[in-house]
N, C-alpha and C positions, 0 to 999 in steps of 0.2 A: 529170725531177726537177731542181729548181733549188738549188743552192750555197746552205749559208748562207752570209749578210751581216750584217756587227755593223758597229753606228754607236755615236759616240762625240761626245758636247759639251760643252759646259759653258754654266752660269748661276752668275753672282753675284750676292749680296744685300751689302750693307755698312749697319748699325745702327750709329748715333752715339749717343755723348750729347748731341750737338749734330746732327741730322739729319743723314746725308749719306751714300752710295750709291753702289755701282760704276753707277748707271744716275742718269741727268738727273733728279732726284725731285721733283716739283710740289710746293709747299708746302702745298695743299688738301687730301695726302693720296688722290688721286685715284689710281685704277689704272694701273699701264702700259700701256702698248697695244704690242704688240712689235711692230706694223705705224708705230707714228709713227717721227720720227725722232730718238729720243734718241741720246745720243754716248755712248761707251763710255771709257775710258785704257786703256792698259795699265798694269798693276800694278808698281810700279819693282820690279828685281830680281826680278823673276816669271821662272826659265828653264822653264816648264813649257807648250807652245806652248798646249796644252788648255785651259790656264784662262785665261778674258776679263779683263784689264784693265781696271778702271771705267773709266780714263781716256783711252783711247784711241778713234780719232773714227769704229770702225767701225760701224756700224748692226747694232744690235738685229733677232738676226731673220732677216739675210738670207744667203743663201747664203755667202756668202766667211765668214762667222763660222762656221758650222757647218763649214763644210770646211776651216777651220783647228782647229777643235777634234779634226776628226775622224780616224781611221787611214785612211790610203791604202788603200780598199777600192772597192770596185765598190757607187755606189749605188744601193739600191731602186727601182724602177719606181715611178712613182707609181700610187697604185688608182686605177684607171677610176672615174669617174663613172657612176651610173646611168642608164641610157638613159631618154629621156625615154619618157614614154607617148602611146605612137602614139593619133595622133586615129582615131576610126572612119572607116572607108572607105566611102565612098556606096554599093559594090556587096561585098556581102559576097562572102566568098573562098570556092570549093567546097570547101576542106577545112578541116577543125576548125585552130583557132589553137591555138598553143601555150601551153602553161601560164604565167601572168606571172611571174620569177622575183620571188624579196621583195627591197622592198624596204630597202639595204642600211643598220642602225644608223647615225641622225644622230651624229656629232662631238658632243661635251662641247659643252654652250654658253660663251661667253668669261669670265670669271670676272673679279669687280671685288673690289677691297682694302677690307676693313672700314674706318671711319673710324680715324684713327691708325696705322695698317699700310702696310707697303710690300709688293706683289706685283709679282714675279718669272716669268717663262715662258720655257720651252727649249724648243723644237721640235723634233723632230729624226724625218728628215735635214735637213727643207728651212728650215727657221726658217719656214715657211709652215704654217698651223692645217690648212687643207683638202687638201696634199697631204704633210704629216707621219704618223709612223707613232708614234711617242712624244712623249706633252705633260708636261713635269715643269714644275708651279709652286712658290715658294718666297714664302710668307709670314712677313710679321716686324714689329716693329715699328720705328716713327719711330724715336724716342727713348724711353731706358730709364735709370734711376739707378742709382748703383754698387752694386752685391752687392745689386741690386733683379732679384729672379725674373723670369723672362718666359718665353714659348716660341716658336717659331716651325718653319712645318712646313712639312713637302714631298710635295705630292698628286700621285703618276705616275698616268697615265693613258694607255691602249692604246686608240690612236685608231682604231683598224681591226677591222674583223670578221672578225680571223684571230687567234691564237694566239703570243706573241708569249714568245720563250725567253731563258734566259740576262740578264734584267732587274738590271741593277746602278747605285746611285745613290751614288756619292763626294761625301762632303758635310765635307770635314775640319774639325776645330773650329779658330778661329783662336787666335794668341795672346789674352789676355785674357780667354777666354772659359773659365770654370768647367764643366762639365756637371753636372747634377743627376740628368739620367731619360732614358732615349729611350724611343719606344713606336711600332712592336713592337718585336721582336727578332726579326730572319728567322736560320735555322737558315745558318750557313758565314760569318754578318756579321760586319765586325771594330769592332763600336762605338764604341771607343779612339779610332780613328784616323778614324773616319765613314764606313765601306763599309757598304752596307747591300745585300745580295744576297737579291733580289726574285726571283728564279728567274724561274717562267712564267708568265704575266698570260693570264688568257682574254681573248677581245674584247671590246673597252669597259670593260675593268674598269678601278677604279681604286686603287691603295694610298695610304695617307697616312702619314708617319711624322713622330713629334710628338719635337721637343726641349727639352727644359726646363734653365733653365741660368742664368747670371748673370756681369754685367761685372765681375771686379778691378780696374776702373780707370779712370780717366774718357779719351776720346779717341773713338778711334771701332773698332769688331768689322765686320771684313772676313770673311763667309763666301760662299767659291764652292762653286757643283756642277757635279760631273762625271755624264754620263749615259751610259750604252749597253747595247745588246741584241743579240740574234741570230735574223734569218728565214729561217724553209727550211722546205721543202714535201715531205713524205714520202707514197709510196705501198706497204702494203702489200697482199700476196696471202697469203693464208693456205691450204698445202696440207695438206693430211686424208687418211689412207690407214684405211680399214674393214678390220676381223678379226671374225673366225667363231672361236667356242670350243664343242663341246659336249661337257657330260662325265656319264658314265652312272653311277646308283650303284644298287644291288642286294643285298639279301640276303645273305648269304653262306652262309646253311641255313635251312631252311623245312619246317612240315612240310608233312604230304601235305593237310592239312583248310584250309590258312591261304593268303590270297593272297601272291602275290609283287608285292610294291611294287616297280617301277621309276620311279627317279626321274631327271630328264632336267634339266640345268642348260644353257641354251645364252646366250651372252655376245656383245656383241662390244665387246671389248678394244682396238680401234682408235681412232682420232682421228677417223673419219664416220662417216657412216651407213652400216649394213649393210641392204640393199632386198632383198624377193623372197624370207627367208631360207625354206626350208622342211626340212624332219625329216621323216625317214623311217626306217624299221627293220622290218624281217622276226623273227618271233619264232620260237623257237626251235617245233621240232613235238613237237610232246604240249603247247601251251601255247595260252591261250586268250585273250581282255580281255573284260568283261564282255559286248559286245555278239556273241560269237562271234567276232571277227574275227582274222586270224592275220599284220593289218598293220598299222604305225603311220602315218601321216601328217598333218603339222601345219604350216600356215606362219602365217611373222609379214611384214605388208608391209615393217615399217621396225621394225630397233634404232638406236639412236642410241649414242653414245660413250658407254664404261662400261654400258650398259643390259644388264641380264638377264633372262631370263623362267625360270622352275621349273613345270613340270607331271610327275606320274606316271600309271603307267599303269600298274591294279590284274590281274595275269594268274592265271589260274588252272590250277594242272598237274592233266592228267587222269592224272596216275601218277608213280609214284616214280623220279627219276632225277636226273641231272647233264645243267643247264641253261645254254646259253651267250647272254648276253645283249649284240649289236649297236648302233648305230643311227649315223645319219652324217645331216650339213648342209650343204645348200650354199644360196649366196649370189650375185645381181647383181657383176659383176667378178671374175668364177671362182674366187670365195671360196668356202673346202673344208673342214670339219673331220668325224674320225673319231672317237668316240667310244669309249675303254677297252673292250677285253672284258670282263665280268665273269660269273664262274662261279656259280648257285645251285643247291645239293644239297638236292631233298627226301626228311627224312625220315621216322620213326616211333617217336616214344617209346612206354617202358613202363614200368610202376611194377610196385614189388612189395613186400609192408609185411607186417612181423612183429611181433606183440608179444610179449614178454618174458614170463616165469612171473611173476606175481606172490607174493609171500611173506604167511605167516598173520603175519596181526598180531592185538592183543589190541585188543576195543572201548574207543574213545575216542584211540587211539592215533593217528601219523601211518604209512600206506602209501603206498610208491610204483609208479609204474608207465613201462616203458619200450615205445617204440615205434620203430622204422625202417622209411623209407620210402628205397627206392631206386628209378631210374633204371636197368633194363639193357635199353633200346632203342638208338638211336642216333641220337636228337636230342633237343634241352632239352625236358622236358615242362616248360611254361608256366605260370604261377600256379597250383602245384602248391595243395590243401588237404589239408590235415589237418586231419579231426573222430573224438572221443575221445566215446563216450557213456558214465557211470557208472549203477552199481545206485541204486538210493532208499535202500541203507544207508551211502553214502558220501559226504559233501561236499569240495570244494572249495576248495582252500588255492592252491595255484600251481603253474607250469609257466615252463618252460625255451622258448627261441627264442619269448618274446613272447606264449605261449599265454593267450587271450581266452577269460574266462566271462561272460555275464551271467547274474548274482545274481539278478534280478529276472523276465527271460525266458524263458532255460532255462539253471538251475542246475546239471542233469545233463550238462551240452556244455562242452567246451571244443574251443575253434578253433586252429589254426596256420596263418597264410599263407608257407608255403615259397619262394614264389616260383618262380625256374627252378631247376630241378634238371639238370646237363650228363647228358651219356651216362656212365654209370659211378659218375655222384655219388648219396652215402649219406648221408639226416638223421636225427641221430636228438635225439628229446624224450624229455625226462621229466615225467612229471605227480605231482604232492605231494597225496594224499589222506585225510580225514579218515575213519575209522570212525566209524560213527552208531548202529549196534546190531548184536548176536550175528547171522550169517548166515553165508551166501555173497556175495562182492561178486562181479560182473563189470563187466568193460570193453570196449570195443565198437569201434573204431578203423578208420576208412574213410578213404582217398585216393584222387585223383583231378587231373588236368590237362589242357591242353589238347591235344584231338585222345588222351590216355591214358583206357583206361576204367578204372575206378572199383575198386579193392580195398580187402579187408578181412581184419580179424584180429580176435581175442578172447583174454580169458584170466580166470579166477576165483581168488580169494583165500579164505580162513577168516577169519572174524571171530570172536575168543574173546573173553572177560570174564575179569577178575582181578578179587578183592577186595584192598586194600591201606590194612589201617586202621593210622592213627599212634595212639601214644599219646602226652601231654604230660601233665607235671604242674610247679607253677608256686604260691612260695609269695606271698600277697599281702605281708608283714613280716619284713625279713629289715635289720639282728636284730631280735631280738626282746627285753625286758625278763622276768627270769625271773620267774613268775603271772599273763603276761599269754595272750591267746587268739591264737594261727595257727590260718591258713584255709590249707587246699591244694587248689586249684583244679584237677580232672584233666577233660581233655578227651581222646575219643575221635575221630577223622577218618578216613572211609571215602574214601580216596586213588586208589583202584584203579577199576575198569571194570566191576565187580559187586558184587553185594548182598554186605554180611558177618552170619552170623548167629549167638546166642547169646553175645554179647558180655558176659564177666562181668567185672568190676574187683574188688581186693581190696587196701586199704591194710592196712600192717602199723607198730603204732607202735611206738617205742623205747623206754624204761626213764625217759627225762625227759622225759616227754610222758604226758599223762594225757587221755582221748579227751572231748570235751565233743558231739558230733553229725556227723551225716551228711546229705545234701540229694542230688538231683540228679535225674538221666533217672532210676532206679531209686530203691529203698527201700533203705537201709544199715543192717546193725543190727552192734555190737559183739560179737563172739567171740574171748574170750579178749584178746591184743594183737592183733585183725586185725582187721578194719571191711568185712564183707562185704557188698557190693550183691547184690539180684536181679538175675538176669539180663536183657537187653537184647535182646529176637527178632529184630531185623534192625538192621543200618545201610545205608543205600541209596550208591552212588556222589555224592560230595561232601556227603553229610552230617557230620552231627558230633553226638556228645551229651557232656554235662557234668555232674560228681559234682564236692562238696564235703564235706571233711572238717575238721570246725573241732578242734583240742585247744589244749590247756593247759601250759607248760610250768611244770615242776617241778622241776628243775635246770638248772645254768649247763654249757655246754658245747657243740658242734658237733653237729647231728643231721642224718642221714643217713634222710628218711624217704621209703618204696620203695613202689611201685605197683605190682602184676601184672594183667595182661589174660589170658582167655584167649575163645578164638571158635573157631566150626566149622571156620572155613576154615584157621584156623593149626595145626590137632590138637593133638599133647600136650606143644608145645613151647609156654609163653608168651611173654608179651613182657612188658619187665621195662624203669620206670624211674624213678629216685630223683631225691630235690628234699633239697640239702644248706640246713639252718638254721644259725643262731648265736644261743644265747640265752646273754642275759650279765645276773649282779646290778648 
């Protein structure tokens, strides 16, 4: 492995406002040729040995320039030339020729100054184009007028087909000279001052960095550059060490009907390849895999870094018991891994379900009903169901833990999906139901789960009828002007769950009030101060009938006037309610 090496030189440029140049400048504006022989100065007062003196009589170019610019280092070998290509041999050779290596990226071609410009070239190490390793050129103009813009740039270029580090171009701005812009901006540059850190240059590549800027003053703008880089040749070997992971995962209870999923994760966690790897495992006895077999075997030719494979392996217990599950890996390079024991218990659930006494309700009314469903096996029975069938005289209101009817399906069902139920655990629903007509209801309640067989329970309720009629009465004028006509409007409403029958109304008027007629569901005639209807044979549930009594009043004062009901269903007590007036002269 070879040492780096860093070179270091300098190139100067000098803009007038009168043409003139740290280098011998042709008045044609013609290119340099860092091969002819222009004269250089040195810069008076210059103590910096690195930067070239326009005036001094060394040649452009050649060695003793670079190697005074440069640090006392060891320099670069120059690149071999490519070997020429061998002509054909008259007798061809009994063994095959070797492959022609490529050939190696041509050098930049020499590069000429636009008209009005002055171009600049650093070479470096050798001030020589074809056996240099860094070519910095500096373009600029002749002549420029005062606080008249210009630019002038500097194109590096990595003359070799290798990789070239640590690339830095000092390019300080001189006095007189304003800055406006630079372009780029490499990332650790100090632009102020004209460092500009190029870092790493692939081969042949080339950077350009452009300055924009203007004269304060008429004379003449001296800018030099400094260049240098660093070569070195690194070899790496990259070492890789393979790992084996496998990890078992199992069940932890199963019942006796359900397979036992084994699932098998094998890795390798290492930085190579694991080759060869193969899985194996003995299953536990009373345990089966689909095909009968009471052995696992699996290999992989190659895991690579980070790679994992997942497979399981579906077993089937011929009986109830406590199961130990194994399995191990090994690998190319006596790579090893053991795989967790893990325990599977299979067991047997059992359900067992009660329903609750149901209570007599009155028809039309709401009835409920309780049911529990427990677990006393000794493993989860699995999406446990609960189904509720009812009578045809009952509908359908709502249910507790999510309970599902369709209305439209089957109306008499309601569903519960219980899900798992553990060993020991107890659910219990409720269902809200509607009375539909006088009977008996019953209810019908079946569960059931995975690997559980199927129970049941039942229970019957009374369905009665009640009559329950309102009375209302209600005057239309309130007050009233005294000789004018009130209406009192009585309504009868059958509230209850059964027929009410013989329905008789009786108003009774007061002493300023004088009766003018009767109307309604029945016939009304006057007796005495009372207004009595025929009687009314039924009122059905949610009916309703309505009497009208129109009178007259005849005095000024507060009247209190009273309605009595009486019906089968009430016997010999009535029911009794008044409607207060105010009649005023």
């Amino acid at each position: 492995m070879s040492r780096p090496v860093s070179f270091l030189s300098v190139l100067c440029l000098t803009v007038g406002l009168t043409a003139s140049a740290c280098t011998t400048t042709q008045s044609d504006s013609s290119a340099l040729d860092p091969h002819s022989n222009h004269e250089y100065d040195k810069i008076a007062g210059a103590g910096d040995p690195g930067v070239l003196d326009p005036h001094a009589n060394d040649t452009y170019g050649n060695q003793e320039v670079a190697a005074a610019a440069a640090p006392a280092v060891e320099p670069a070998p120059a690149p071999k030339a490519a070997p020429a290509k061998a002509e054909p041999e008259a007798e061809p050779k009994p063994e095959p020729k070797p492959e022609p290596k490529p050939e190696p990226k041509p050098a930049p071609a020499k590069s000429t100054a636009p008209d009005g410009m002055l171009l600049s070239e650093l070479m470096l190490p050798t001030g020589d184009r074809d056996s240099s390793v860094l070519l910095v050129e500096k373009y600029g103009p002749q002549q420029v007028n005062v606080n008249q813009p210009f630019e002038y740039k500097l194109v590096v270029t990595n003359l070799t087909d290798q990789e070239l580090g640590s690339v830095m171009v000092n390019d300080a701005f001189p006095q007189g000279f304003e800055i406006a812009s630079t372009t780029p901006v490499f990332p650790a540059s100090d632009i102020r001052s004209g460092k500009w850190v190029i870092g790493t240059m692939a081969p042949n590549e080339s950077r350009t960095i452009s300055v924009m800027g203007s004269a304060t003053g008429p004379g003449v703008i001296s800018s030099c550059t400094q260049a240098s880089y660093d070569r070195s040749m690194c070899m790496v070997t990259t070492v890789v060490q393979p790992g084996l992971q496998l990890e078992l995962m199992a069940p932890a209870e199963v019942l006796v009907c359900d397979d036992i999923v084994v699932m098998y994760r094998l890795c390798n966690p290492g930085t190579g390849d694991a080759t060869n790897v193969k899985v194996s495992a003995a299953y536990p006895e009373g345990l089966v895999d689909a095909d009968g077999s009471k052995m696992l075997n699996k290999t992989f030719p190659k895991l690579a870094p980070g790679q994992c494979e997942e497979f399981s392996v579906a077993l089937t217990a011929e009986k109830a018991g406590n199961y130990t599950h194994v399995g191990m890996a090994k690998a190319d390079a006596d790579l090893s891994s053991n795989a967790r024991n893990m325990n599977t218990i299979v067991r047997q659930p059992e359900l067992r379900i009660e329903c609750a006494k149901a209570k007599d309700v009155f028809v039309g009314r709401q009835g409920s009903n309780s049911i529990t469903v427990s677990n006393v096996g000794d493993y989860v029975s699995a999406n446990t169901v609960l189904r509720a069938r009812m009578s045809d005289n009952m509908g359908f209101i709502r249910a507790s833990n999510n309970g599902m009817n369709d209305a439209e399906k089957s109306p008499d069902l309601v569903t519960w999906n219980l899900g798992d139920l553990a060993p020991g655990q107890s659910v219990t629903v409720n269902m809200t139901l509607r009375t539909l007509d006088i009977g008996t209801a019953e209810v019908t309640a079946r569960a059931e789960g995975v690997c559980a067989p199927e129970v049941a329970c039942s229970t019957e309720a009374d369905i009665k009828g009640i009559p329950a009629v309102l009375l209302e009465v209600v005057d239309e004028n309130d007050p009233v002007v005294v000789g004018e006509n009130e209406i009192y409007t009585i309504t009868a409403t059958n509230q209850g769950s059964a027929e009410d029958t013989n329905i008789r109304i009786v108003g009774i008027l007061t002493s300023n009030t004088q009766f003018v007629s009767a109307s309604g569901a029945t016939t009304g005639t006057l007796q005495g101060n009372r207004v009595v209807f025929e009687p009314l044979a039924s009122l059905d549930p949610d009916d309703d009938a309505v009497w009208k009594i129109v009178v007259k009043s005849v005095s000024a004062g507060n009247v209190r006037f009273r309605v009595t009901m009486h019906t089968d269903q009430l016997g010999a007590t009535p029911v009794e309610e008044t409607e207060a007036t105010n009649f005023y002269e």
